[in-house]
C-alpha positions in Angstrom: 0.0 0.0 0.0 1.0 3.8 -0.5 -0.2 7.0 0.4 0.5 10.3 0.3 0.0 12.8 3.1 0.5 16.8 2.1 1.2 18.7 5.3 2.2 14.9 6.8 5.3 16.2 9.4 3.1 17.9 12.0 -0.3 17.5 13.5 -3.2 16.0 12.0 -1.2 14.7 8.8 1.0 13.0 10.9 -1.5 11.2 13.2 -3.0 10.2 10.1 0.0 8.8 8.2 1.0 7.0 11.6 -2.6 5.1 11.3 -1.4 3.7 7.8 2.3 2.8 9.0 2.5 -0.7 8.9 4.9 -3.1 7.3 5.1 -3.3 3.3 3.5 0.2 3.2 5.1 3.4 1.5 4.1 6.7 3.2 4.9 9.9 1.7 5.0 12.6 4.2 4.7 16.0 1.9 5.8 19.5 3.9 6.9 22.7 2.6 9.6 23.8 6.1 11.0 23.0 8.9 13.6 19.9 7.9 13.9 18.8 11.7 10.0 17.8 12.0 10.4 16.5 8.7 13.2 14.0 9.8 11.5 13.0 13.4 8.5 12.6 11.7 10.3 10.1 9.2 11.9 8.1 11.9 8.2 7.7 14.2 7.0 6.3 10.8 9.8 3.8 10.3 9.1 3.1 14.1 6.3 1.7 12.9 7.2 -0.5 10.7 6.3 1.1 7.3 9.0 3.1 4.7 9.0 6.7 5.1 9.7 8.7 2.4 9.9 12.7 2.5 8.7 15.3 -0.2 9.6 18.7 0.6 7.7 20.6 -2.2 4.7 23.6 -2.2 1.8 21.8 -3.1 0.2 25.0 -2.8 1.0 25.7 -7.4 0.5 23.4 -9.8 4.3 23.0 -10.8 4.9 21.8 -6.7 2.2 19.5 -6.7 3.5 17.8 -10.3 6.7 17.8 -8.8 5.8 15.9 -6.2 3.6 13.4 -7.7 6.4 12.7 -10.4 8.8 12.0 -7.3 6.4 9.4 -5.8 6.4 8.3 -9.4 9.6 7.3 -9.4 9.1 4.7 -6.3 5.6 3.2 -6.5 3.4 2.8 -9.9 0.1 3.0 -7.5 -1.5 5.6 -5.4 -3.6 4.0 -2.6 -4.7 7.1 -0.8 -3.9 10.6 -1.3 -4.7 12.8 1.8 -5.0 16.9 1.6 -4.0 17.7 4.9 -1.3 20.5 4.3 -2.7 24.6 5.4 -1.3 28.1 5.8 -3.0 30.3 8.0 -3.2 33.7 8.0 -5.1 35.0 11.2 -6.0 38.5 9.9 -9.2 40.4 8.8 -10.2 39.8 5.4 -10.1 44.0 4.8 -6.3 44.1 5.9 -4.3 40.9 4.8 -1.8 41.1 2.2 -3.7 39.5 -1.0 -0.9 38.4 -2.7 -0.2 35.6 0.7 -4.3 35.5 0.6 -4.2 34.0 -2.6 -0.9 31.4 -1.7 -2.9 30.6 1.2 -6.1 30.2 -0.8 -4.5 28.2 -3.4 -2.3 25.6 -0.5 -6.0 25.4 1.4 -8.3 24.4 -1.4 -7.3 24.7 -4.8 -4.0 22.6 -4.2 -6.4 19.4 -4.0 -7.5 19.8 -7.7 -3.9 19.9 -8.8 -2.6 17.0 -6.6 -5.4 15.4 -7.9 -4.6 15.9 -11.3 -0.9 15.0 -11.1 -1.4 11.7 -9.3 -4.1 10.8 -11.7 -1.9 8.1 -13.9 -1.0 6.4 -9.8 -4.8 6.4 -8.6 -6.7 3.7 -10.1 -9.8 2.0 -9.3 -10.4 1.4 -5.1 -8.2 4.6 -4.7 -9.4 7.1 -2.1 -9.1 10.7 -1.9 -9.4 12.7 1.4 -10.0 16.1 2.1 -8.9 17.7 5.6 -11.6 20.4 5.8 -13.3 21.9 8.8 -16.1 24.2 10.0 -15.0 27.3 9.1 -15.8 26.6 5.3 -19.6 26.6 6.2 -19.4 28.8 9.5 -17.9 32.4 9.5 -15.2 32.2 12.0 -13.1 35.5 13.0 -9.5 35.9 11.3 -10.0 32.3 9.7 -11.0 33.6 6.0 -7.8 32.2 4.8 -8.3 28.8 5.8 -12.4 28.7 5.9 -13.1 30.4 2.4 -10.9 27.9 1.0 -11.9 24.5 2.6 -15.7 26.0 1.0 -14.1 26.1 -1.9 -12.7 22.4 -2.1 -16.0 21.2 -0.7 -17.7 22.5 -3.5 -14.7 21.2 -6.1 -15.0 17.2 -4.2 -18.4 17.2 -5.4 -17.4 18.2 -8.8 -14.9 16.0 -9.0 -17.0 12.7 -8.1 -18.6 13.3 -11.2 -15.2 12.5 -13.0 -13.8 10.3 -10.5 -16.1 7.9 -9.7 -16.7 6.4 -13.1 -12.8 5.5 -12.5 -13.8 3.6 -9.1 -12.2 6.2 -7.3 -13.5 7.7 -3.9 -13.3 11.4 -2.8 -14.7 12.7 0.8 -13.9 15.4 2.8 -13.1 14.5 6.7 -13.8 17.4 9.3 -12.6 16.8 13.0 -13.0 19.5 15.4 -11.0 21.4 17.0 -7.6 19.2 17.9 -4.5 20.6 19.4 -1.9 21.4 16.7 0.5 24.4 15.4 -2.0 25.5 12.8 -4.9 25.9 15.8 -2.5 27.6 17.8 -1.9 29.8 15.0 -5.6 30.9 14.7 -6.7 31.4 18.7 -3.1 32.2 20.0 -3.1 32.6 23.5 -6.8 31.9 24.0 -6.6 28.1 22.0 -6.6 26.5 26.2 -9.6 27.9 26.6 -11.3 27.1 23.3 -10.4 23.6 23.4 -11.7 23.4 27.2 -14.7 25.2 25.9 -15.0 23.0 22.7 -14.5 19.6 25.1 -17.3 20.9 27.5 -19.7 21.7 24.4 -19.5 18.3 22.9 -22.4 15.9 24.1 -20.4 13.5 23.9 -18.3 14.9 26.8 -14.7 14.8 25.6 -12.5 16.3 23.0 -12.0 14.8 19.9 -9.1 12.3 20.2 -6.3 11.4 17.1 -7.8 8.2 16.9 -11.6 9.5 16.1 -10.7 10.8 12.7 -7.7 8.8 11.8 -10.0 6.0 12.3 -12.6 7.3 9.8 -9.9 8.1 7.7 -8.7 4.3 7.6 -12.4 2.8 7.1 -12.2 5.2 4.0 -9.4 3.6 2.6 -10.9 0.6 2.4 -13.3 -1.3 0.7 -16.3 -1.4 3.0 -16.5 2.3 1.8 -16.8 2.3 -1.7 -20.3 3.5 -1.9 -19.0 7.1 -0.2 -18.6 9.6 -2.4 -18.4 13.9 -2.4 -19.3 13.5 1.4 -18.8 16.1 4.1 -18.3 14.0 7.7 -17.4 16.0 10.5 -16.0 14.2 13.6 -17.2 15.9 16.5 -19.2 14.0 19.0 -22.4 16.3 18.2 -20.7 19.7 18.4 -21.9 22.2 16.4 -24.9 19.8 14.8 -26.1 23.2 12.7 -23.2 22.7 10.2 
């Protein structure tokens, strides 16, 4: 098996591309910075039994995202999973960010999964699955989280679309939404106050806990396989009942 995990050194991509690291398994672990997460994230991987290999490309334009397809080209001639995790965040208001890093961030947050997409095409083939990290801000206005919310509406909306093309190939797309887990890109958005709103998201959930690693990496998984072949262009948020609106 192989899969690829943009944004797979930190966080969320790396919980998820530990769930998949078992022996005879290729994990690519995409990032874009910071060589010395890169490397311990490689070596908790190979912990694990499964081959780690590292892409350090910008997903975020069309030229990064070939390039790093045509690397994983080079190793494995299929493309199990493919898994979107990789963001930039820019926690500013809309009316005074820089547009030219709006747009980078924009493009890395949810245009990025139409050109991976695209470039791994000739390794996906039929039983493949394709999995969008999104989250609530891309249905629910969120302050300073334009960046990252307007975008994740945006790939939604381009999942959908691309059923229509994929799933005559026997391909799955779905979009995975966890609340809010403790990572550098949450800390980015809620700064000195992200504590509090993961106490406050914790004591909001019926379910009466936080969201754990193993809830969504878990759902991820079961997408992966067969038993989910009739899920397609699906939203599934993984929150214990929080926020039931969205």
């Amino acid at each position: 098996m192989s899969i690829l995990v943009t944004g797979g050194t930190k966080g969320i991509g790396l919980e998820i591309a530990c769930r998949f690291a078992k022996p005879d398994t290729d994990i690519f672990l995409n990032y874009v910075a910071d060589d010395a997460a890169a490397e311990r994230a490689a070596r908790r991987v190979v912990s694990l039994g499964a081959r780690a290999h590292l892409i350090k490309q910008d997903v975020g334009t069309p030229e990064g995202a070939q390039a790093a397809l045509h690397a994983i080209a080079q190793r494995v001639d299929r493309l199990d999973q493919l898994v979107h995790c990789a963001v930039r965040v820019l926690a500013e208001p809309m009316l005074e960010v820089d547009l030219h890093a709006f747009t980078q961030a924009i493009n890395l947050n949810g245009t990025a999964l139409l050109y991976l997409v695209q470039s791994a095409l000739p390794l996906l083939g039929r039983g493949s699955s394709v999995v969008f990290l999104t989250s609530r801000g891309g249905r629910t206005a969120i302050k300073n989280y334009a960046a990252v919310g307007g975008a994740k509406a945006l790939a939604e909306s381009l999942v959908r679309y691309l059923v229509l093309e994929l799933g005559p190939r026997g391909i799955r797309i779905n979009c995975v939404a966890p609340s809010g887990v403790d990572t550098e890109a949450l800390r980015l958005v809620y700064g000195d106050k992200t504590d509090e709103v993961l106490r406050r998201n914790a004591a909001e959930t019926p379910n009466g806990r936080a969201v754990r690693h193993d809830d969504y990496t878990a759902l991820v998984e079961f997408l992966a396989s067969p038993a989910a072949e009739m899920i397609q262009g699906q939203v599934i948020f993984i929150n214990g009942g929080q926020y039931l609106h969205a």
